[in-house]
MARMARKE-178387 format. One record per residue (C-alpha): residue in one letter; y, z, x. Coordinates in steps of 0.02 Angstrom, whole numbers, padded with zeros to 5 digits, always signed. Layout:
N
AYZX;...
//
This chain:
274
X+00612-00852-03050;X+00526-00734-02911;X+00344-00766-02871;X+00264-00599-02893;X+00078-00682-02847;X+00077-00637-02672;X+00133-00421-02728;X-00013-00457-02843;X-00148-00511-02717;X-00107-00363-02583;X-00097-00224-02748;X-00270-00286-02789;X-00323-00303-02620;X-00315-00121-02597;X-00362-00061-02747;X-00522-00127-02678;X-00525-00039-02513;X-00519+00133-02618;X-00646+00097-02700;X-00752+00044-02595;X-00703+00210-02473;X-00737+00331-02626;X-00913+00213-02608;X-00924+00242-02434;X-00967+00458-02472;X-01128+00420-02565;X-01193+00330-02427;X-01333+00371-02291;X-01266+00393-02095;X-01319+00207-02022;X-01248+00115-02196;X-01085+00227-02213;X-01071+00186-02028;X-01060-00017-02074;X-00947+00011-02251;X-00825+00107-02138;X-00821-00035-02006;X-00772-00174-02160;X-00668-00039-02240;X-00566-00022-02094;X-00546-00158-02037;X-00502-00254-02210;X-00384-00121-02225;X-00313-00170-02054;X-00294-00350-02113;X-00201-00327-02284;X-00087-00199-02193;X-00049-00304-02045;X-00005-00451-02152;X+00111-00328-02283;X+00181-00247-02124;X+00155-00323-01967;X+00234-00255-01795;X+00188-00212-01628;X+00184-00017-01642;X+00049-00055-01783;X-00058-00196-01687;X-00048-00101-01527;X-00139+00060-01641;X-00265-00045-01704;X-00290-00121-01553;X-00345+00058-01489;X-00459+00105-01635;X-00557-00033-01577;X-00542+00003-01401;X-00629+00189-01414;X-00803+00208-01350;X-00796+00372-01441;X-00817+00299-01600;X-00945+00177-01610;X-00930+00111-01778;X-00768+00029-01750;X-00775+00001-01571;X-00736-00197-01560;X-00664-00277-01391;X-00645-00443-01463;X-00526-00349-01608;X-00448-00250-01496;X-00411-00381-01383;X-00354-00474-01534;X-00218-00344-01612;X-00133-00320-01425;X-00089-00490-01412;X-00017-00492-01571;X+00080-00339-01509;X+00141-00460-01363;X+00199-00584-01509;X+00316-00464-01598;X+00362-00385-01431;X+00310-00448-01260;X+00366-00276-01187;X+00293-00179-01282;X+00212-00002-01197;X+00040-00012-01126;X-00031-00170-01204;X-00015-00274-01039;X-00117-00093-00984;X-00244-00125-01137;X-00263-00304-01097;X-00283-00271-00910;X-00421-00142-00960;X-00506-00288-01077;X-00509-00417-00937;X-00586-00316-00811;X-00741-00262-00916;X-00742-00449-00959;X-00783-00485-00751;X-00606-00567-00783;X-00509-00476-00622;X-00384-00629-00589;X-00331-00611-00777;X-00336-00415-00767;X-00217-00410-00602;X-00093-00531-00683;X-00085-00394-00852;X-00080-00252-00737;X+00078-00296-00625;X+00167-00346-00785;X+00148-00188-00865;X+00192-00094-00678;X+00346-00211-00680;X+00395-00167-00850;X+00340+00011-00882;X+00321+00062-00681;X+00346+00251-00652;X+00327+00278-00858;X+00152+00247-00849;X+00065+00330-00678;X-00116+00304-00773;X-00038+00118-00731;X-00097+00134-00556;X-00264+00202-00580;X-00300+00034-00687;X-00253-00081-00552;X-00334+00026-00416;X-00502+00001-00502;X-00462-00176-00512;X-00428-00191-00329;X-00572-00087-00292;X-00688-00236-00382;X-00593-00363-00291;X-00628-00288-00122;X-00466-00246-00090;X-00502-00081-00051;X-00351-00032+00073;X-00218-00075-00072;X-00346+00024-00202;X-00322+00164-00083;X-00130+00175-00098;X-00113+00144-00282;X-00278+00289-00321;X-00151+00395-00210;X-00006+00367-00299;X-00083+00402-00485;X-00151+00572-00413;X+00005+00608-00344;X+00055+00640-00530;X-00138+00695-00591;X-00199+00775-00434;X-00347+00856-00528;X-00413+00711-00613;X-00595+00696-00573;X-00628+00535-00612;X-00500+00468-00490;X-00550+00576-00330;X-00734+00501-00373;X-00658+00331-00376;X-00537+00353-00229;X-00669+00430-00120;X-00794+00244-00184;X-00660+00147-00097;X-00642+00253+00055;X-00817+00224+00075;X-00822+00047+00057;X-00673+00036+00161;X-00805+00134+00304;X-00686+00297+00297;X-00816+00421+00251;X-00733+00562+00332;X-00579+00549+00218;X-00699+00505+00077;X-00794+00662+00114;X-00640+00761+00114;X-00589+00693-00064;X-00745+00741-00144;X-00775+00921-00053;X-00610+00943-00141;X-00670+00905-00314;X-00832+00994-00292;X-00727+01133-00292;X-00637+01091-00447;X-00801+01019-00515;X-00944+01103-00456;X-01074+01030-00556;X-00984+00840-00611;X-01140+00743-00537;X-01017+00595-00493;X-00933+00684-00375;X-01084+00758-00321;X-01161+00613-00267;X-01003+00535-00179;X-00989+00699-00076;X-01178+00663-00029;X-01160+00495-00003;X-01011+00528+00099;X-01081+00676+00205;X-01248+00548+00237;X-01127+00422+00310;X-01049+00559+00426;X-01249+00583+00489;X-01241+00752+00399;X-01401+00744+00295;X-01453+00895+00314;X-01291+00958+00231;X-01293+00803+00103;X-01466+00848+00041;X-01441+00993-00065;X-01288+00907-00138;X-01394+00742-00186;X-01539+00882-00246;X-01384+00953-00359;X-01327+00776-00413;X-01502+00736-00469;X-01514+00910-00585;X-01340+00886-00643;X-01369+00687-00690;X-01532+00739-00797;X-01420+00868-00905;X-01309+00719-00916;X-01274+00684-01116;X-01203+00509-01190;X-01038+00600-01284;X-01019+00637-01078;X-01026+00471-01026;X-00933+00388-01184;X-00788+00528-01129;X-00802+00444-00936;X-00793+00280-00978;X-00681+00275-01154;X-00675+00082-01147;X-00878+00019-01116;X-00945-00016-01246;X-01048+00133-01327;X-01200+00013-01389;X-01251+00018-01191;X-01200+00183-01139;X-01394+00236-01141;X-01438+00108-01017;X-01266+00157-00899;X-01317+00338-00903;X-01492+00263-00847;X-01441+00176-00721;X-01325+00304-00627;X-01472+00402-00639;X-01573+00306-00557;X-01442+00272-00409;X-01440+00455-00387;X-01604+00497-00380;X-01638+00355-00260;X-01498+00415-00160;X-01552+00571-00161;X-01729+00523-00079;X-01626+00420+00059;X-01541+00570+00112;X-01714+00650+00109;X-01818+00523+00189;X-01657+00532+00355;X-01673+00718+00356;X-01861+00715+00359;X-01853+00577+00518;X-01731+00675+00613;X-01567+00540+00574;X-01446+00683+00585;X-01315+00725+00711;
//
């Protein structure tokens, strides 16, 4: 005789979760926002467990890994669902990427460097965005010569991607190459005129050189174009923080620019210029 219990429990199972989404319409913003959390998610679970594979874990794994939609954004999930796409296939695309990306915002870069060079050795060339990833991570680590190479070598394929240039040009500078830095960033100005990241790096850079006469009007550009700066900007920047804190982030770069800003002023005003 065939057990029919367990067809039983799933059927019912999901009978509930439409339910409870025709629920979820008649709801106010904040409480529609927390039924379509449990909705989801309990929808994840029954589906996983009728259907489980590593294409599906590895998607849910990224619905939780968007900043861009609060409600469901859940590291500890997401991180979750991509190793169970490493259990039904350890090769899978991008979740050594994914898991590399959830290490690093844990402070975890030993873990995040391990993830990262197994996805490069598996994936390589497939993946350039690969690169970028372990850049950052070397950047952290203060291994800012290798960060160099690999930042070059992602916008060898993505030569216009702003976010890189403002992160290649951070290492230069750490790495005391504020000419090349500066040349980076003059570039992306001019892709980017008003991006505020790039902006300031191009200051910052230009103040290194002893130019801060010419850095000043930059850093007085970075400081208008950081105060226009909206959170659906900053969740776009940084797709994998966590959007609960993206208030205090935008608060904070603020605050670096405008003090930079007055430390490029305060040198021009006491003649440190070349």
């Amino acid at each position: 005789m065939v057990n029919r219990e367990p067809a039983v429990i799933h059927i019912r199972a999901l009978v509930s979760l439409v339910a409870i989404s025709l629920f979820l319409v008649l709801l106010d913003g904040n409480a529609r926002g927390s039924i379509k959390e449990f909705t989801i998610t309990r929808s994840e679970d029954v589906l996983f467990k009728l259907d489980p594979s590593a294409e599906r874990a590895s998607r849910y794994g990224l619905r939780h890994f968007d900043a861009q939609d609060p409600a469901l954004y859940d590291i500890d999930r997401a991180e979750y669902f991509y190793g169970k796409a490493l259990e039904y296939d350890a090769a899978y695309p991008y979740v050594h990427h994914q898991l590399a990306r959830v290490a690093f915002l844990r402070g975890n870069f030993e873990g995040a460097m391990i993830h990262i060079n197994t996805e490069i050795d598996l994936h390589g060339e497939e993946e350039p965005n690969t690169y970028y990833i372990r850049a950052l991570i070397e950047g952290y680590m203060g291994d800012y010569d290798a960060s160099a190479r690999d930042y070059e070598h992602f916008l060898a394929s993505e030569p216009n991607n702003w976010a890189t240039m403002n992160d290649y040009a951070w290492v230069l500078l750490k790495a005391g190459k504020a000419k090349e830095a500066a040349v980076v960033t003059e570039r992306g100005i001019g892709l980017f005129p008003d991006n505020p990241w790039l902006l300031n790096s191009h200051a910052t850079a230009l103040y290194e050189l002893g130019r801060s006469e010419e850095a000043l009007p930059i850093a007085q550009k970075a400081v208008a174009e950081v105060n226009k700066l909206r959170e659906e900007q900053w969740l776009h920047a940084y797709p994998g923080n966590d959007p609960r804190i993206a208030g205090q982030g935008i608060s904070s770069f603020r605050e670096a620019v405008i003090n930079n800003m007055h430390m490029i002023k305060l040198a021009v005003s006491s003649g440190e210029v070349q």
